[in-house]
N, C-alpha and C positions, 0 to 999 in steps of 0.2 A: 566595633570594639577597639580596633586600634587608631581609628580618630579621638575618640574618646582619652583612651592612654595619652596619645598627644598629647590634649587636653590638660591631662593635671601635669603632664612633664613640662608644661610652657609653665605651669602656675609654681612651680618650683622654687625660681629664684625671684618671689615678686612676695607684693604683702598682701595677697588674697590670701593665700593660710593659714598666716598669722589673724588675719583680723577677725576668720571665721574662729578663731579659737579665743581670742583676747575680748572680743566683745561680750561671750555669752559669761565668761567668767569675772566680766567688770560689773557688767548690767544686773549679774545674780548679787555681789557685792552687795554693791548700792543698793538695792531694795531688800537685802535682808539685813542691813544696817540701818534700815529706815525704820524711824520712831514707828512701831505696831499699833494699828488703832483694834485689827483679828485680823487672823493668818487666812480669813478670807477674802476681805477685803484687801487684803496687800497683794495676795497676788491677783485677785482681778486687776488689779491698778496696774501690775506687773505684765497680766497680757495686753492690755490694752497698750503702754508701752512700746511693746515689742511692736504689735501689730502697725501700730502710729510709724514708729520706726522705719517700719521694712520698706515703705518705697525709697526715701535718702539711703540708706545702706545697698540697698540694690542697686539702686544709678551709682555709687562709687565703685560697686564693687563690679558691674558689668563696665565702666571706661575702664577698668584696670583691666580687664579680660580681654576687652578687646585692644589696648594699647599694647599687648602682648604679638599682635599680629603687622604692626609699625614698621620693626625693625624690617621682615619680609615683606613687605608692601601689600600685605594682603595674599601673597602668592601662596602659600602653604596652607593658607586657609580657606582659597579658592580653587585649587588646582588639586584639591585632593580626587582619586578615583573613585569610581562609583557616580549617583546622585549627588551634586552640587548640596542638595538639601540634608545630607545625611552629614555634610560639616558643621552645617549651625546646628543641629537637630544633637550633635556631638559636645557641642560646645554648649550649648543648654541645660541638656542632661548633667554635665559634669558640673555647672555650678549649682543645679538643685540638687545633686546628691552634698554638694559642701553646704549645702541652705538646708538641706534636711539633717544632717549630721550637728550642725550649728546650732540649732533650735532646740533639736531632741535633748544636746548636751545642753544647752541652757534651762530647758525644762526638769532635766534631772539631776542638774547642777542644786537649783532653786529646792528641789526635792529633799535631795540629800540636809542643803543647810536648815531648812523650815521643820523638816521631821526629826535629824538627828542633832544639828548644834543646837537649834533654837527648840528645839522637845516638844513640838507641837503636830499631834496625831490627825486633828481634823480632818485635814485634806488627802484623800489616798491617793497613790500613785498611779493608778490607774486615770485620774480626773490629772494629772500632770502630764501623761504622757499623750490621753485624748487631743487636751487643750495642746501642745505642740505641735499633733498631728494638724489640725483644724488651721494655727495660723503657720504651718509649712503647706498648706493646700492651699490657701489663699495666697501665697504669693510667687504658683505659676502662670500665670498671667503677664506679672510685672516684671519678672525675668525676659517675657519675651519681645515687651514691648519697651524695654530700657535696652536689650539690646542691639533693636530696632531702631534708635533711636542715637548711641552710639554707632553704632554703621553706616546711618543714613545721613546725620548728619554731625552731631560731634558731643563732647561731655559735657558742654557748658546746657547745650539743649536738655539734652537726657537733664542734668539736676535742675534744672529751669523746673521743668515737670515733676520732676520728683517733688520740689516742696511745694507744687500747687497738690500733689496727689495726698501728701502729709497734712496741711491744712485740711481737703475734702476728708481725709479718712479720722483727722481729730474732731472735725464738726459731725459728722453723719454718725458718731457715738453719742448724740443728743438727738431731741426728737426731729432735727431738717432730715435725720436720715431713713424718718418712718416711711416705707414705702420706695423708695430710691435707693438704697445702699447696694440693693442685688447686682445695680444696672455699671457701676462702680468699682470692676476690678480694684481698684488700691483703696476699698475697704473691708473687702471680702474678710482678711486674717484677724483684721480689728474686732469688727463685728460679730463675727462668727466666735469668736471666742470668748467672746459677751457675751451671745444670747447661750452660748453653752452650758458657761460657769453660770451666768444667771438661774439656767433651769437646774443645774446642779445644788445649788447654794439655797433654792426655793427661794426666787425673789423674784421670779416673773408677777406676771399681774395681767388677770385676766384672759389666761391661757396664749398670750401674746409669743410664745417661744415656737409653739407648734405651728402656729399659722404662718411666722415669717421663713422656719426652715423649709417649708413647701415652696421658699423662693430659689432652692437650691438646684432646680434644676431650670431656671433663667440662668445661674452662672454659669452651667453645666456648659448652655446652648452658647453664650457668649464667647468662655474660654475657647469651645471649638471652634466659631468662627473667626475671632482672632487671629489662632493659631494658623486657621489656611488661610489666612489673608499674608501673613507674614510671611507663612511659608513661601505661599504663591510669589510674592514681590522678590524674596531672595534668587528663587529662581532664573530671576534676569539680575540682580545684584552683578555688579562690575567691578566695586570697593566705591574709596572717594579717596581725593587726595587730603595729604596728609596735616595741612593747615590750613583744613578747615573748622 
């Protein structure tokens, strides 16, 4: 817990707070200022958005996390006591609590304006705050391997990957993803919040919702082994130098 506290006290004077706050409230904007074709179809288009989103937002937003550790040369975030692992495990945690904070409010941002400005009852808040949860679950994976990636070896990499992961996760919302999307951490939050709203809005076809959420426990087994692989490699983590 007081690795963690660190954690948002480093994010303090930086623009990870502001962006987690400025994003959800631009992004709801714009798509509830967009021409209406139904308030269902707009925010399907609005998750899917997001989801497409999250791996580039995430590689900004983990080099900025970790460019916070520069100044000490890595020393304050590898010399802390206890498990070596319980520093990144700290520093993980505290951006998915600002990625779950960030979502939720753009999920009930979009809520407020679609139900209360815009008067339109269709959609209950319940299927808003689901659909949030769905693409804030999809995207702990790519916290850990963006900041994997920042530590290992520098920010140009990490978004190198992020917009190959943004193409993979804007394609595998058409049929290349039938079958493959599960195996695909950076299309988990896209996807998932497809097939959701789809079985919500009754627009699946051919009972195709049921069968692919049964893919949910390949992500399951994925995200764990991931996570101890990463884990594992921080363990002997030393840093790198700093222009790299």
């Amino acid at each position: 817990m007081k690795q963690l506290k660190a954690e948002f006290m480093k994010m303090r004077h930086t623009f990870l707070i502001p962006v987690h706050v400025l994003v959800p409230v631009i992004s709801g904007i714009v798509f509830l200022a967009w021409t209406r074709v139904s308030a269902q179809l707009q925010f399907l288009v609005y998750a899917e958005a997001v989801g497409i989103a999250f791996p580039v937002l995430v590689s900004v937003i983990c080099a900025g996390d970790v460019e916070t550790e520069l100044p000490g040369h890595f020393q304050s975030f590898l010399m802390n006591p206890g498990k070596r692992e319980g520093a990144f495990l700290a520093k993980w945690m505290c951006l998915q609590i600002m990625a779950f904070l960030a979502v939720m409010g753009a999920m009930i941002f979009y809520a407020v304006g679609n139900n209360i400005v815009l008067g339109n009852k269709e959609i209950s808040t319940e299927v808003f705050l689901k659909t949030g949860m769905i693409l804030w679950l999809g995207s702990l994976p790519l916290y850990l391997e963006h900041l994997f990636l920042n530590l290992r070896f520098s920010k140009a990499v990490s978004l190198a990957v992020s917009i190959g992961q943004f193409l993979i996760s804007a394609l595998f919302l058409t049929g290349l993803g039938e079958g493959k999307w599960q195996y695909f951490p950076c299309s988990w939050s896209s996807r998932g919040a497809v097939l959701y709203l789809t079985e919500q809005f009754n627009r699946r076809i051919g009972g195709r919702f049921p069968v692919e959420m049964g893919n949910i426990l390949t992500c399951i087994l994925l995200g764990a082994i991931l996570c101890a692989i990463i884990l594992v490699w921080f363990h002997f983590y030393e840093g790198r130098q700093e222009n790299e």
